[in-house]
Residue, then its C-alpha position, 0 to 999 in steps of 0.5 A: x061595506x063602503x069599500x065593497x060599495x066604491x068598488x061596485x062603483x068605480x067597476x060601474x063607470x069604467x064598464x060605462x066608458x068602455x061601453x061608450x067608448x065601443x059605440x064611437x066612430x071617428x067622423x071623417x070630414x065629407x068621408x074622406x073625400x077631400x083634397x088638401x091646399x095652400x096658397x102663397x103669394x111670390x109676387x114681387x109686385x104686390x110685395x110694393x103694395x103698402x095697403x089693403x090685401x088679396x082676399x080669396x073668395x072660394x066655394x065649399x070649403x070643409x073646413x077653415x083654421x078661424x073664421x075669417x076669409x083667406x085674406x093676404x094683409x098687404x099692409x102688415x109688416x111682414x105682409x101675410x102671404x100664406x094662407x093657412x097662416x103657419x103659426x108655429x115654429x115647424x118649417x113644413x107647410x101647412x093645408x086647409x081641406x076642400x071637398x074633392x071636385x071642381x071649385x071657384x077660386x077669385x082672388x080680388x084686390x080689396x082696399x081699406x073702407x075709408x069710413x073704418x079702419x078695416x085693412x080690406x073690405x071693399x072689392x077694387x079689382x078681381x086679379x084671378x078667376x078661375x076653375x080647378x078640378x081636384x081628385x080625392x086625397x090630393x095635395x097642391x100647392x097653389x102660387x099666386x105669382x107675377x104674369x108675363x109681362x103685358x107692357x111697362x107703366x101698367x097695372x100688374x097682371x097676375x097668375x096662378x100656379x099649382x103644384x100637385x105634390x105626392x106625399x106618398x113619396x117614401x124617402x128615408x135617411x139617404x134621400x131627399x124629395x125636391x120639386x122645382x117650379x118656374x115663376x120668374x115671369x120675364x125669363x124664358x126657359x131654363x135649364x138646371x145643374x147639379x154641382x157634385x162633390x167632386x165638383x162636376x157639373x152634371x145635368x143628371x135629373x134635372x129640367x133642360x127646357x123648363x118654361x115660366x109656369x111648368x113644373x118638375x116631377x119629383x127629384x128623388x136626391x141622395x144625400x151623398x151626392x150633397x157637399x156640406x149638408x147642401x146640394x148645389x144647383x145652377x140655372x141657366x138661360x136654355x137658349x143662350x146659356x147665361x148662368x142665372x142663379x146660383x143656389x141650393x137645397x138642404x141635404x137633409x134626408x127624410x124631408x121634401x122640398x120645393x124650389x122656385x125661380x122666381x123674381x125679375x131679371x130687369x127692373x120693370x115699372x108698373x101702376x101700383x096702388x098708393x091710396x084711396x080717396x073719400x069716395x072709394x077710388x084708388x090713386x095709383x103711381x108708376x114704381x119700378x120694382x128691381x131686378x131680383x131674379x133668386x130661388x126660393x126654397x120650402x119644406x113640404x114635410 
């Protein structure tokens, strides 16, 4: 009888989660509306500020990974310049979610409150404020990076840079995904290589006029065009040929990339921020920030 009793039981609450379970339906953020972003600071010149940090001030957001505002800690060792911040060992970068439409971003300069230890609480300088319009389903990839240079010895002016990125790419075994964003804020256009493995250098897909800002369709690569598990590429001076970086992306079919110029070709001085006094204000002192024009290469899946 007690047996029979557990039986009735146990069938009662396995009919009742198979009932519930029929009754749930998956809530989908804003019904789906949404669009997906990353920020992530290439600037060499905020790479010299030793105190405070860029936070980003934006409208609406669906969802944030903790509590805090998007914040770049210019004080920490390594300085954080991603934000949502990867805390995990996967190399492909991570989103957060916005609802799809027009949204404010300001990114402002904020310094250390002198009566606390907070790295930044106080608004110093608005570095970028602007408007983006965003459609549904969409994925860019958003570059806070160092402006064309408006004069030496002065404050840094600062520019912000998106790259709309198609995740509905099929690539397989044999193919590899790359994007290629100009950045380098003191070089003129560039024209890209390809090395093949004969060792030919061949033009192939790549940009021949790509201006500081602009950014490449996708460049669908296949791996046997690649020498060693690398495709190498060359970038040079569209105008007067000078070979300016010599670099490479991984070969590693089935994943996506992309590649930015980025850095400076001459060393270049300018006002960077040293530290605060008692009643808010900020010093400044004259730094030259060398010459380090290179590629910088990320996973997108």
């Amino acid at each position: 009888m007690r047996t029979r009793l557990y039986i009735l039981v146990l069938c009662s609450v396995i009919a009742s989660i198979s009932a519930c379970n029929k009754d749930i339906q998956p809530v989908i953020p804003e019904q789906g509306n949404i669009s997906k972003m990353n920020f992530y600071s290439t600037s060499d010149v905020l790479a010299q500020y030793k105190m405070g940090g860029i936070g980003l001030f934006v409208d609406l957001p669906v969802a944030k990974r903790n509590t805090w505002m998007p914040f770049f800690d210019l004080s920490s060792k390594p300085q954080k310049m991603e934000y949502p911040t990867v805390y995990s060992s996967v190399p492909s970068i991570v989103y957060t979610s916005f609802r799809d439409g027009i949204h404010q971003f300001q990114f402002n300069y904020m310094v250390p409150d002198t009566s606390t230890s907070l790295v930044g609480t106080i608004p110093n300088r608005m570095l970028i404020d602007t408007s983006i319009s965003f459609d549904k389903n969409t994925t860019t990839l958003f570059y806070l990076a160092d402006k064309p240079l408006q004069g030496e010895g002065q404050e840094p002016a600062f520019q912000l840079l998106k790259v709309p990125v198609d995740v509905s790419i099929k690539t397989d075994t044999n193919t590899v995904a790359l994007y290629i964003l100009h950045q380098a804020a003191d070089v003129g256009p560039l024209r890209c290589s390809v090395v093949l493995p004969n060792g030919n250098i061949s033009a192939g897909k790549f940009p021949q006029n790509l201006a500081y800002g602009q950014f490449t369709e996708v460049i669908l690569l296949h791996t046997k065009d690649a020498s060693n598990g690398l495709f190498g590429l060359r970038f040079y001076d569209a105008l007067t040929g000078q070979e300016l970086v010599n670099t490479a992306t991984p070969a590693n079919g089935g994943h996506g990339y992309i590649l930015t110029i980025q850095g400076f070709k001459t060393d270049h001085a300018f006002k960077i921020p040293v530290s605060i006094n008692q009643d808010k204000t900020v010093n400044y002192s004259i730094q030259t920030v060398a010459a380090n024009l290179r590629s910088g290469v990320r996973q997108l899946w």
